[in-house]
BAKEFI-718880 format. One line per 4 residues: their letters; for each residue x, y, z of N, C-alpha, C, O. Coordinates in steps of 0.001 Angstrom, whole numbers. Layout:
# BAKEFI-718880
A	X Y Z X Y Z X Y Z X Y Z ~ ...
END
This chain:
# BAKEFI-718880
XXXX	-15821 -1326 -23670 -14893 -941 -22617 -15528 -3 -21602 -14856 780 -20931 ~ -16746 -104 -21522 -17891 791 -20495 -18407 -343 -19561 -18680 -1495 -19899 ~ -18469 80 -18607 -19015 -706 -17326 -20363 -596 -17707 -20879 489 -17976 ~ -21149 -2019 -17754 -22780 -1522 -18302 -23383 -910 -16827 -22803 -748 -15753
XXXX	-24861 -625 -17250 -25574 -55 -16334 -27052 -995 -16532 -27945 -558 -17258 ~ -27187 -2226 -15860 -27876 -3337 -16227 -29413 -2708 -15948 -30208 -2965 -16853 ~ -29902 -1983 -14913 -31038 -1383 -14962 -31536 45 -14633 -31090 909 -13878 ~ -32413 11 -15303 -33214 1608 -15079 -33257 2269 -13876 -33571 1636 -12868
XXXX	-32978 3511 -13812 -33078 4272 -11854 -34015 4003 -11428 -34001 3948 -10198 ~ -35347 3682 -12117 -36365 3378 -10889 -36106 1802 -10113 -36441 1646 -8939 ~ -35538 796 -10838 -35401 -237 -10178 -34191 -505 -9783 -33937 -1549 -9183 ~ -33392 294 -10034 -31735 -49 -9480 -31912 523 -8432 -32643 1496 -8247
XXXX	-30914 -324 -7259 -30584 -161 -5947 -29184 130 -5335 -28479 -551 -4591 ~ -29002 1396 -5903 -27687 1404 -5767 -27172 2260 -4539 -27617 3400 -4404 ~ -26110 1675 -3500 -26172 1428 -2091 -25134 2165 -2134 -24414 2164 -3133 ~ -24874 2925 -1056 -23277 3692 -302 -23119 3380 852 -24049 2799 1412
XXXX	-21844 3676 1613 -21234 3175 2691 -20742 4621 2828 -20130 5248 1964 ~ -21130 5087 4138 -20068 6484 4553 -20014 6551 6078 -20992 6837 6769 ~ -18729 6251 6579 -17884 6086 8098 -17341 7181 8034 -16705 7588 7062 ~ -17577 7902 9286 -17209 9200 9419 -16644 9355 10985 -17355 9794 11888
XXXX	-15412 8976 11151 -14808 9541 12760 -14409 10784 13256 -13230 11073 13048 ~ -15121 11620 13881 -15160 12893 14721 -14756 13041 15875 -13801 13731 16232 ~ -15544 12324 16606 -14934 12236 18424 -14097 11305 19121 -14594 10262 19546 ~ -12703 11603 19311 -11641 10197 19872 -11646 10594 21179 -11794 11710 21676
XXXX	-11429 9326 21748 -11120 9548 23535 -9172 9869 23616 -8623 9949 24715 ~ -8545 9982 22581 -7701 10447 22629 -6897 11251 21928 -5780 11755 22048 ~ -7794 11227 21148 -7142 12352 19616 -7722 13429 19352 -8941 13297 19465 ~ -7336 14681 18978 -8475 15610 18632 -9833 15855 17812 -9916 15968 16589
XXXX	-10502 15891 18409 -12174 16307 17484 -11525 16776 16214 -10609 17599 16227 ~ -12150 16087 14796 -12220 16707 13701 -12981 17443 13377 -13957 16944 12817 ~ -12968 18887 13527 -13893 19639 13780 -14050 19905 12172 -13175 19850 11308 ~ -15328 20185 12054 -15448 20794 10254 -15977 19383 9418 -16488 19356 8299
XXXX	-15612 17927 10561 -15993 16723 9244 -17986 16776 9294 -18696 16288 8414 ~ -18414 17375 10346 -19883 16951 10265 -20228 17956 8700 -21134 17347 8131 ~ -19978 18762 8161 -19792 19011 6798 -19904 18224 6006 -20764 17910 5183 ~ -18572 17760 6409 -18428 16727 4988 -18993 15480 4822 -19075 14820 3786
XXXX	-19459 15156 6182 -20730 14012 6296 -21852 14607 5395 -22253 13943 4440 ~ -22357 15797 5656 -23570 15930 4955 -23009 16805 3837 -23962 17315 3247 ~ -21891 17165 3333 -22183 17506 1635 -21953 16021 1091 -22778 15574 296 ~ -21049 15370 1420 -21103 14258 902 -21785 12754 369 -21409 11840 -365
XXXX	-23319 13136 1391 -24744 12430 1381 -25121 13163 593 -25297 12431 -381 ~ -25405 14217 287 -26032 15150 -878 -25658 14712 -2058 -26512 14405 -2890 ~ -23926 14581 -2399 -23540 14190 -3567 -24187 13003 -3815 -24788 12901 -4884 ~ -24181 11657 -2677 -24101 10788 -3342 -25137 9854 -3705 -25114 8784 -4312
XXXX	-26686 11016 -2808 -28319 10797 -3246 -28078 11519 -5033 -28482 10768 -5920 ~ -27584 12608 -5406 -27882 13499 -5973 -27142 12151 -7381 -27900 12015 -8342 ~ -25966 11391 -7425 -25580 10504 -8022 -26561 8828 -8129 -26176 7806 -8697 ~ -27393 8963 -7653 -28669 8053 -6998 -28115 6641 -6172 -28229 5442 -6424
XXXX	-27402 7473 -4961 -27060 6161 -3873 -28365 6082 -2732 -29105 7015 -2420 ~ -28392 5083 -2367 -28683 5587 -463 -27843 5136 116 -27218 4080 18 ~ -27791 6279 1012 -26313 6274 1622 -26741 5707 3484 -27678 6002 4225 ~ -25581 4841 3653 -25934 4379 5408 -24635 5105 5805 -23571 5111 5187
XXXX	-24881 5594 6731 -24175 6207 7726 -23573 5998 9004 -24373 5817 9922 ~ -22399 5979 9276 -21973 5289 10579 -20906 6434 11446 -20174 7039 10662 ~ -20780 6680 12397 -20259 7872 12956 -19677 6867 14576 -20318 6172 15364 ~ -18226 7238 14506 -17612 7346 15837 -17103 5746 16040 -17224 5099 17080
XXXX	-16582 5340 14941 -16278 3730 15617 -14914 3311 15489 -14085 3904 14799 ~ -14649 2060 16310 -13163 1432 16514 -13275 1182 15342 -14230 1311 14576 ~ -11568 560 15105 -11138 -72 13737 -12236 -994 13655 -13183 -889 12876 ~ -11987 -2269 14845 -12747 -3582 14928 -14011 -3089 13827 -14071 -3357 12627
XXXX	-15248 -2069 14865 -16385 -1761 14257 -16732 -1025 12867 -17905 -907 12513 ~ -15605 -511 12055 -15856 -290 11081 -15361 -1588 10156 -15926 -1803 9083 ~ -14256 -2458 10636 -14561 -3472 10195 -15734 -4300 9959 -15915 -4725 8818 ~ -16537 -4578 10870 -17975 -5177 11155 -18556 -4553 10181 -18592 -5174 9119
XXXX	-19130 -3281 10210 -19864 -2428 9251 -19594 -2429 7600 -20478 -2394 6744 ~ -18228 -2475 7381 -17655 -3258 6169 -18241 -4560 6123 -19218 -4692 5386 ~ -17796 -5631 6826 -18511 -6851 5998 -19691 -6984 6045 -20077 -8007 5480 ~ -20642 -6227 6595 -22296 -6002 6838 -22692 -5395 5364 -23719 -5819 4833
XXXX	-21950 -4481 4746 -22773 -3664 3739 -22177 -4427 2375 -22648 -4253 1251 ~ -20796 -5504 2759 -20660 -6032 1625 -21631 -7344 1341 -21589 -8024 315 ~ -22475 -7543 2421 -23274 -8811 2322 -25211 -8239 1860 -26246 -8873 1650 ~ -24839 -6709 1883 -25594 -6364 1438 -26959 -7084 -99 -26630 -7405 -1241
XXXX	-28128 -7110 393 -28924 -8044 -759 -28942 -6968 -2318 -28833 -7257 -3509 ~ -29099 -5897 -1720 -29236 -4561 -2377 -28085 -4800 -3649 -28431 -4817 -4830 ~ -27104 -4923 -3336 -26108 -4814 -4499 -26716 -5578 -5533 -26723 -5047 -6644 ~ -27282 -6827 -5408 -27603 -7850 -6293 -28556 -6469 -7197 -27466 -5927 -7382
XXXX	-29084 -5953 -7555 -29671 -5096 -8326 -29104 -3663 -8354 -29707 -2594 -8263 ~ -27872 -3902 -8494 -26695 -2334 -8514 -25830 -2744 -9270 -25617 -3873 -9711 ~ -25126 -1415 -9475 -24307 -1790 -10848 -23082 -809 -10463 -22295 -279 -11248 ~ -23121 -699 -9008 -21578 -461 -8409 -21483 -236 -6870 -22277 -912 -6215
XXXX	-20844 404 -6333 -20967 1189 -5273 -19894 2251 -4856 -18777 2484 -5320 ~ -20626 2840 -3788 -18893 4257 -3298 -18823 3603 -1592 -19799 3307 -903 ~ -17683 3522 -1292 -16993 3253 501 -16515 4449 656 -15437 4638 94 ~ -17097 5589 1410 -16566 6660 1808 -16479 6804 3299 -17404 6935 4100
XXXX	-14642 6734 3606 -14232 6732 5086 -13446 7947 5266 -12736 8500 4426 ~ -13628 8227 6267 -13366 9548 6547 -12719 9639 8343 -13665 9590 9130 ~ -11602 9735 8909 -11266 10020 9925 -9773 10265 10213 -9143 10591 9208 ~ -9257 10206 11040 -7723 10551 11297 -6804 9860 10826 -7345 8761 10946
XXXX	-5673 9614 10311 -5339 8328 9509 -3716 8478 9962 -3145 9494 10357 ~ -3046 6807 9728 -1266 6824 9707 -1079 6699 8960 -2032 6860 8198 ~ 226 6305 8309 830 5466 7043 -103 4576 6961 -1088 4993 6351 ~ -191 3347 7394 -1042 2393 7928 -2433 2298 7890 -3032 1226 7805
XXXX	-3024 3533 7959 -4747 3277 7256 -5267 4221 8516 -4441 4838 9188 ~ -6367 4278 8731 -7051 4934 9256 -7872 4675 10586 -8694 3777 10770 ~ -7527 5512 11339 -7648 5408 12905 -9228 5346 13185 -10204 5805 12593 ~ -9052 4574 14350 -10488 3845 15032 -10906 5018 16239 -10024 5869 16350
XXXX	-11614 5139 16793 -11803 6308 17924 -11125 6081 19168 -11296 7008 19959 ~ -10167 4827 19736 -9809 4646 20652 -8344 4166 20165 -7801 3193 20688 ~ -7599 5089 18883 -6611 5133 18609 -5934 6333 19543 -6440 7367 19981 ~ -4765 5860 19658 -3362 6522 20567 -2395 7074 19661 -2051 8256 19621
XXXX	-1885 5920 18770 -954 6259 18138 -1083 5857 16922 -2129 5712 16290 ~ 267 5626 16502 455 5124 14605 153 3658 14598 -318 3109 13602 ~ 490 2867 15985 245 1440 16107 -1461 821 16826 -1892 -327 16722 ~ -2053 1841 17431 -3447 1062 18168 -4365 1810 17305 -4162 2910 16791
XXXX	-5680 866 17195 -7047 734 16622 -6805 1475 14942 -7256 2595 14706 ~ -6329 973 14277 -5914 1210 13078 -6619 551 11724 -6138 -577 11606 ~ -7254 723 11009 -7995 154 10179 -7105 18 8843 -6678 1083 8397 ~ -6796 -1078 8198 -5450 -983 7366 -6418 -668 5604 -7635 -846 5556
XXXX	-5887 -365 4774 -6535 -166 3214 -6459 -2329 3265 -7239 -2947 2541 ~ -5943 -2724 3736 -6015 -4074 2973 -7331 -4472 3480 -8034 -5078 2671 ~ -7672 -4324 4301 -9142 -4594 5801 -10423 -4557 4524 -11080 -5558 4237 ~ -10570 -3445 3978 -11184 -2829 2784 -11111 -3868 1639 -12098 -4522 1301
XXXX	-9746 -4004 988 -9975 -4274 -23 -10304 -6034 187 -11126 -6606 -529 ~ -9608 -6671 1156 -9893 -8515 1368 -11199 -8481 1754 -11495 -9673 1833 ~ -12840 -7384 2246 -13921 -7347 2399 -14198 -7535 998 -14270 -8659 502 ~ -14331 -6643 450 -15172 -6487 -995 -14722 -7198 -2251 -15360 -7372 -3290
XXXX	-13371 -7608 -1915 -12971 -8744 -3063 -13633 -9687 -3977 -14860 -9705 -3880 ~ -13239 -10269 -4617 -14780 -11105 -5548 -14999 -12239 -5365 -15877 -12947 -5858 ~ -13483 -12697 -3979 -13737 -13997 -3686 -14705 -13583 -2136 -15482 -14519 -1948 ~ -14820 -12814 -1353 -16332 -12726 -683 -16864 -11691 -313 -17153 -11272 808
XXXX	-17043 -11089 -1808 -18083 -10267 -2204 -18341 -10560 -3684 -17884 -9674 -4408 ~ -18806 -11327 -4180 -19416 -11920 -5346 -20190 -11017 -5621 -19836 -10182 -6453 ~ -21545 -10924 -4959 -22575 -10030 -5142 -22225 -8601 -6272 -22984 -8168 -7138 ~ -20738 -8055 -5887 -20333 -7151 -6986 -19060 -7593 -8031 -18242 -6962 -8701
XXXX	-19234 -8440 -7889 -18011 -8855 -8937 -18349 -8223 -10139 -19420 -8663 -10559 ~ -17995 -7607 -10656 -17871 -7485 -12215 -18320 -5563 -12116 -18650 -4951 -13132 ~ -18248 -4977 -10909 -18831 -3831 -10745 -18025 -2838 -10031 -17076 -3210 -9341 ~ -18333 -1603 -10147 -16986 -879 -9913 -16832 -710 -8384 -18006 -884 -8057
XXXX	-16322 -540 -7500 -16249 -638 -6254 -15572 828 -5831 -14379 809 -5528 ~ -16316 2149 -5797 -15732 2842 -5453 -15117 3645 -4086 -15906 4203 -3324 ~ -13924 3661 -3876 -13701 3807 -2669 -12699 5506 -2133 -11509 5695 -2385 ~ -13484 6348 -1496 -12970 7358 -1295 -12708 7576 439 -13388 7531 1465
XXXX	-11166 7859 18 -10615 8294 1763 -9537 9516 2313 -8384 9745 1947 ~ -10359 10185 3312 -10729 11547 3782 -9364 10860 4870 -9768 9878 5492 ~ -8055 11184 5133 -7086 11038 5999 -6154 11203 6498 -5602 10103 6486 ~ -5749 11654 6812 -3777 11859 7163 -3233 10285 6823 -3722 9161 6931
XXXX	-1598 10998 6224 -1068 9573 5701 97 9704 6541 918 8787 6570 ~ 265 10811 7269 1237 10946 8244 1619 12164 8510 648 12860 8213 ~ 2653 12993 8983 2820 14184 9315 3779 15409 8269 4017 16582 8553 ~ 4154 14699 7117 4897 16062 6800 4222 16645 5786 3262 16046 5302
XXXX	4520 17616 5409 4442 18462 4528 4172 17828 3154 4750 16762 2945 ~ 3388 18315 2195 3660 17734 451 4386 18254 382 5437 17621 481 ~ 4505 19499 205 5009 20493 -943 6834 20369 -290 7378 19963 737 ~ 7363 21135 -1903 8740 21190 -2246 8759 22490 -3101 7808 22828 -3806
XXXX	10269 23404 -2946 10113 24066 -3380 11289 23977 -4616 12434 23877 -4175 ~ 11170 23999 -6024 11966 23387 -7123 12358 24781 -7996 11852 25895 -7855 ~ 13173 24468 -8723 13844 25105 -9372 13589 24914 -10830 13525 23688 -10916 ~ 13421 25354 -11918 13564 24996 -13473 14400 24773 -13953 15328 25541 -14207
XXXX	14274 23293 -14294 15585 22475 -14677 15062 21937 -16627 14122 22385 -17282 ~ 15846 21135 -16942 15612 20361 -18045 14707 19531 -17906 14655 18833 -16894 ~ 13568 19412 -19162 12749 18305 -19096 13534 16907 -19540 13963 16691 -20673 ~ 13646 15845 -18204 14542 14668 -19427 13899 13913 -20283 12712 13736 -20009
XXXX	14391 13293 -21449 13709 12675 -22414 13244 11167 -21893 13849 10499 -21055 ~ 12395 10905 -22377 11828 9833 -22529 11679 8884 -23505 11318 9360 -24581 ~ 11871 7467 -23477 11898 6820 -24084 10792 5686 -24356 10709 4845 -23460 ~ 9845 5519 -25560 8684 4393 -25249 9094 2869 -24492 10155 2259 -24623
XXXX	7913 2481 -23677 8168 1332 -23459 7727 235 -24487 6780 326 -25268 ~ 8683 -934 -24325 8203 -1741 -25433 7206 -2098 -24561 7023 -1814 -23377 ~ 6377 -3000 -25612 5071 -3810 -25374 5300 -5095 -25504 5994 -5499 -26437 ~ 4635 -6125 -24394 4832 -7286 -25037 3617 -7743 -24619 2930 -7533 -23619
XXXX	3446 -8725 -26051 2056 -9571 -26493 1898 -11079 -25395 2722 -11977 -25219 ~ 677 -10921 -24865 214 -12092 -24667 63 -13243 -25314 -195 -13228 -26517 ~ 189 -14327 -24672 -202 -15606 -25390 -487 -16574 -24680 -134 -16821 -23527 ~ -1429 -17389 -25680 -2161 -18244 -25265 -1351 -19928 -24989 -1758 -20918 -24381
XXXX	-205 -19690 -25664 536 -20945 -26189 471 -21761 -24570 715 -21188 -23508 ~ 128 -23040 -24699 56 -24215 -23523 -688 -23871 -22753 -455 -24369 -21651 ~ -1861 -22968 -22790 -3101 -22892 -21997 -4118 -23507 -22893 -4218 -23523 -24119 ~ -5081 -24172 -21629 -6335 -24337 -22183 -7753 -23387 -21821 -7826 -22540 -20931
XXXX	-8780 -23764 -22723 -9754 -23156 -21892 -10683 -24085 -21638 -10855 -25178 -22178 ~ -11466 -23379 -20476 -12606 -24332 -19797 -13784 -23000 -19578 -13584 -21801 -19775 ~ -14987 -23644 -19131 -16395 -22985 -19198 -16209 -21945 -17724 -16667 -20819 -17530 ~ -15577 -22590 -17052 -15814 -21735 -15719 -14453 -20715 -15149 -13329 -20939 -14700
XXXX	-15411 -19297 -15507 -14465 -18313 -15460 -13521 -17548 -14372 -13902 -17065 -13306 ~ -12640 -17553 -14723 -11639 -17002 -13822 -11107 -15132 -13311 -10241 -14595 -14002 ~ -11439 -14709 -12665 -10887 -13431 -12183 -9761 -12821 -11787 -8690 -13399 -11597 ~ -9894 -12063 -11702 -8314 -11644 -10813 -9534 -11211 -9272 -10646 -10683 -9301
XXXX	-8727 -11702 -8108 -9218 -11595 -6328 -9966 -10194 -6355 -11151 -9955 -6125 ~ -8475 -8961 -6855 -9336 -7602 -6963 -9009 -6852 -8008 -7994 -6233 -8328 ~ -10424 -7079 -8646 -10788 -6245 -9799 -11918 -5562 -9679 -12823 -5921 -8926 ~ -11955 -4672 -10302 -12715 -3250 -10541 -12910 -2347 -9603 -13941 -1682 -9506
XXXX	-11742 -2250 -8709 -11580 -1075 -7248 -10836 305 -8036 -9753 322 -8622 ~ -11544 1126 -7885 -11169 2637 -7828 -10922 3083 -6067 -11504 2494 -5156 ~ -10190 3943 -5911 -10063 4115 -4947 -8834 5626 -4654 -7722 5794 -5156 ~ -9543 6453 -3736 -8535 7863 -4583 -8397 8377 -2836 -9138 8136 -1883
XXXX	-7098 9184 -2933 -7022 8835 -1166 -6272 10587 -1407 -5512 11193 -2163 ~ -7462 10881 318 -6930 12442 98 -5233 13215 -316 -4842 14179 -975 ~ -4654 12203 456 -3287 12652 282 -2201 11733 214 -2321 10729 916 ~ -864 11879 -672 1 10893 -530 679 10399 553 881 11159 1500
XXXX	1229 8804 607 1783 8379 1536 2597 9808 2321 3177 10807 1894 ~ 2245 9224 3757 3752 10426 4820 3209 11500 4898 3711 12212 5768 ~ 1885 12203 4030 1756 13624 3897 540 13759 4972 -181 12786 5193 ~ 379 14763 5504 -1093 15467 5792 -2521 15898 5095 -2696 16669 4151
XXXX	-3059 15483 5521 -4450 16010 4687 -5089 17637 5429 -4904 17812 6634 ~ -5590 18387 4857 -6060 19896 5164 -7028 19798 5814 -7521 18819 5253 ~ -7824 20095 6709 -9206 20205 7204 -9905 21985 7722 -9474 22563 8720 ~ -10755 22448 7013 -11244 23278 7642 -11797 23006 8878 -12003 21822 9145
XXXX	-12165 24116 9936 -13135 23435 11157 -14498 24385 10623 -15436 24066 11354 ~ -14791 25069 9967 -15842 26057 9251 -16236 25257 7988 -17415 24941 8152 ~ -15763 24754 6728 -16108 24217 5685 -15614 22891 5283 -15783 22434 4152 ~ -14873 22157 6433 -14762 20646 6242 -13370 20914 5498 -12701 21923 5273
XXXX	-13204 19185 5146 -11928 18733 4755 -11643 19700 3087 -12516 20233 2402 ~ -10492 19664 2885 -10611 20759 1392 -10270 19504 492 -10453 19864 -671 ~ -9859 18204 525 -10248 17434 -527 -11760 17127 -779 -12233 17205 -1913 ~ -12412 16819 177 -13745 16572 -196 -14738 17885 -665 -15877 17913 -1132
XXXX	-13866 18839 -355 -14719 19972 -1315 -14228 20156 -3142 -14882 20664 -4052 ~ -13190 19681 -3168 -12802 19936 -4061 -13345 18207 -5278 -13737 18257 -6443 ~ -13197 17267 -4637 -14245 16042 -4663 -15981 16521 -5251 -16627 16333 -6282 ~ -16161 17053 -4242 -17619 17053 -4247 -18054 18313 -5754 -18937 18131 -6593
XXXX	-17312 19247 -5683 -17006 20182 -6970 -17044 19586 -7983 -18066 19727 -8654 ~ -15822 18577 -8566 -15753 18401 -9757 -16465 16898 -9640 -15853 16301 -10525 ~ -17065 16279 -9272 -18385 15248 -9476 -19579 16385 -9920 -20138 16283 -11012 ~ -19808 17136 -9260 -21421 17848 -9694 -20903 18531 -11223 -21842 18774 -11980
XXXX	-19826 18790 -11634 -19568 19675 -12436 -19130 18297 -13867 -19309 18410 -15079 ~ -18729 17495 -13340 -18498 16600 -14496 -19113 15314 -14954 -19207 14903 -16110 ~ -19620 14604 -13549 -20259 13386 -13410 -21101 13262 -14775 -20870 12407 -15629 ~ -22152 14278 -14861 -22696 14001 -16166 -22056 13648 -17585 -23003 13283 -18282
XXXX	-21276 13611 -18077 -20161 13501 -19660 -18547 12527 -19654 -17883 12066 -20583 ~ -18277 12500 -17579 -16685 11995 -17761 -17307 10745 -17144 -18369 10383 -16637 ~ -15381 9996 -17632 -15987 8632 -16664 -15021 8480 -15594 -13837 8654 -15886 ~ -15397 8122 -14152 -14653 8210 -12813 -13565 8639 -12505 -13251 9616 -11824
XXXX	-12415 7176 -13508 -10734 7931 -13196 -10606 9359 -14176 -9445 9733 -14006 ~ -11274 10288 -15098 -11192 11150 -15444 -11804 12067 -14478 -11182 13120 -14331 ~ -12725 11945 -13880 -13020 12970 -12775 -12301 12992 -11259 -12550 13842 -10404 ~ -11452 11990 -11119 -10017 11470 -10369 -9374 12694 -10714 -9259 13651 -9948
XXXX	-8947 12637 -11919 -7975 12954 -12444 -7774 14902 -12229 -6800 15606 -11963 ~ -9583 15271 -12573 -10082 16870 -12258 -9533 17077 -10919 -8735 17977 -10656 ~ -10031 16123 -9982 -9600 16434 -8983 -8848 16769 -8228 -9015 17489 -7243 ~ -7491 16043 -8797 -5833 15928 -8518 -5320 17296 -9072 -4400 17941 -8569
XXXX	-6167 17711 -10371 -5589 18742 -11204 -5903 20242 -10605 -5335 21317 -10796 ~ -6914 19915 -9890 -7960 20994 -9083 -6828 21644 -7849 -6887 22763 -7341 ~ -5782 20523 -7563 -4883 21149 -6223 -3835 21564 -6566 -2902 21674 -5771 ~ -3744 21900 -7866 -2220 22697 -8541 -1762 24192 -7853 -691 24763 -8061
XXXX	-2505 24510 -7265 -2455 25839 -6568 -2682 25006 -4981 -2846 25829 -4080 ~ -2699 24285 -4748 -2441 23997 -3388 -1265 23189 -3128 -1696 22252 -2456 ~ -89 23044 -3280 800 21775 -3503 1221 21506 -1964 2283 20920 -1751 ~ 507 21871 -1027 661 21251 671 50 19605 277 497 18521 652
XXXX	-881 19842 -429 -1457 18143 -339 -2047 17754 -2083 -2420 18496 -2992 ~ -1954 16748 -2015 -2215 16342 -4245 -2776 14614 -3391 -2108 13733 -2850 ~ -4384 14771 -3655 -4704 13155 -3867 -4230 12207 -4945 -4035 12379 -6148 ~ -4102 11154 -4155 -3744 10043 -4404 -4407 8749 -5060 -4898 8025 -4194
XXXX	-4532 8335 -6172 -5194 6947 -6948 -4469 6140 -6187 -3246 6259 -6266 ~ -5053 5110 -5254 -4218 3094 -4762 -4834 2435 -5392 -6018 2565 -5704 ~ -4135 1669 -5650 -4767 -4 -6223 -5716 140 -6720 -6608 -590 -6290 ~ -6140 1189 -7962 -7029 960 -8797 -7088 -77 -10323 -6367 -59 -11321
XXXX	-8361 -993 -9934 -8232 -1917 -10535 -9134 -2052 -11993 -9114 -3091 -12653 ~ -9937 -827 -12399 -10831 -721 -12991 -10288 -1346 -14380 -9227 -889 -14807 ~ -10888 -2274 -15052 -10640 -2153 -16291 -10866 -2239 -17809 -10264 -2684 -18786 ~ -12512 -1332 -17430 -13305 -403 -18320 -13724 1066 -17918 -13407 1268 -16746
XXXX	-14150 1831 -18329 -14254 3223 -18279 -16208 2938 -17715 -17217 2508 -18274 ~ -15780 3613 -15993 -17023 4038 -15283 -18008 5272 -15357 -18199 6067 -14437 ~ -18574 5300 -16546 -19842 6335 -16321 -20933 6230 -15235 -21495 5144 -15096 ~ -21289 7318 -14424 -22474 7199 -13895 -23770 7260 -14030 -24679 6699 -13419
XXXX	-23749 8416 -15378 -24808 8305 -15908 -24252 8461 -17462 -23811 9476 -18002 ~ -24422 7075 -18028 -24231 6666 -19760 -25270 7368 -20205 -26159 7763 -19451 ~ -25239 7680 -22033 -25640 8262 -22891 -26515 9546 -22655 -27449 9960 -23341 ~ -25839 10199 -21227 -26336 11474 -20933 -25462 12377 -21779 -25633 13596 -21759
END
């Protein structure tokens, strides 16, 4: 139930993707992200990626740049990858540099996931696809302020068993479209994401923290999980797991 790690660091080629939007012709400079461009290349040499870098583009062009790195030859000798996007974001996904509003140059999470899918992106099928995003999900507030009430009870869910009854099998194997996407998003639907203009976005610091501090012993959605747990004293914003599809446990570095 471990994602293997098919070859040794000297011959594995294992590739990153990091889109980073700063300057809009109509939106404000994200001041503080050139930070998180470069702690975030640090992490993800220091995890043994090489990381390509792309700065300042429309939806269209980070589209392009997406299906460019998923046609990547490199993957064929990798045993995963990270998509780290980073710029102004709506409900709707994340703004292009010649975005206006909630409706123009908008890059949607589906844009992402119908690229790297396994029907055309083969090249990683069977490999974890990790995807981290730096964004506004819209304008209000997380936080709530609650009262101590009763914990209510809970009840188990039943389970029910698979079966095989009136299927056959055949030699040539079948998938699900998207499988093995992790994917952890600064903040929940509707909410705001934090940005320093001095030390960058405060999810990706808090990101970049518990990877150097755990990467070695946990596996991915457990260092997800540090992360989420890491903003208990911040409750303006709590990242978000989407459509994670993993379904074995991602070490980065096994039998360390």
């Amino acid at each position: 139930q471990i994602y293997p790690i098919y070859l040794p660091a000297e011959t594995r080629t294992r590739r990153a993707l990091l889109i980073c939007n700063i300057e809009f012709e109509h939106l404000s400079k994200r001041c503080g992200a050139e930070k998180d461009v470069e702690e975030m290349t640090k992490l993800l040499e220091e995890l043994g990626y090489k990381v390509e870098i792309h700065l300042n583009l429309t939806s269209q062009e980070m589209a392009n740049v997406l299906k460019e790195f998923a046609h990547c030859k490199e993957h064929q000798n990798s045993d995963s990858t990270f998509l780290v996007l980073m710029s102004h974001g709506v409900r709707a996904g994340l703004c292009g540099i010649k975005s206006r509003d909630r409706n123009t140059d908008i890059l949607s999470l589906d844009t992402i996931y119908e690229t790297f899918n396994n029907k055309r992106c083969q090249v990683l099928l069977g490999k974890p696809k990790v995807l981290i995003i730096q964004a506004c999900r819209g304008e209000k507030d997380g936080s709530v302020l609650v009262r101590d009430v009763d914990t209510p009870k809970t009840t188990g869910a039943s389970s029910t068993l698979m079966t095989t009854v009136g299927l056959e099998s055949d030699k040539i194997c079948e998938v699900h479209l998207e499988s093995d996407f992790a994917c952890l998003y600064s903040s929940t639907p509707d909410t705001v994401a934090w940005r320093s203009p001095l030390t960058g976005s405060v999810f990706i610091q808090h990101l970049i923290k518990q990877f150097r501090n755990c990467a070695h012993n946990s596996h991915l959605r457990e260092i997800f999980r540090k992360v989420q747990y890491s903003f208990e004293k911040f409750p303006r914003q709590l990242p978000a797991e989407e459509r994670t599809t993993l379904i074995k446990k991602f070490y980065l570095f096994p039998g360390c």
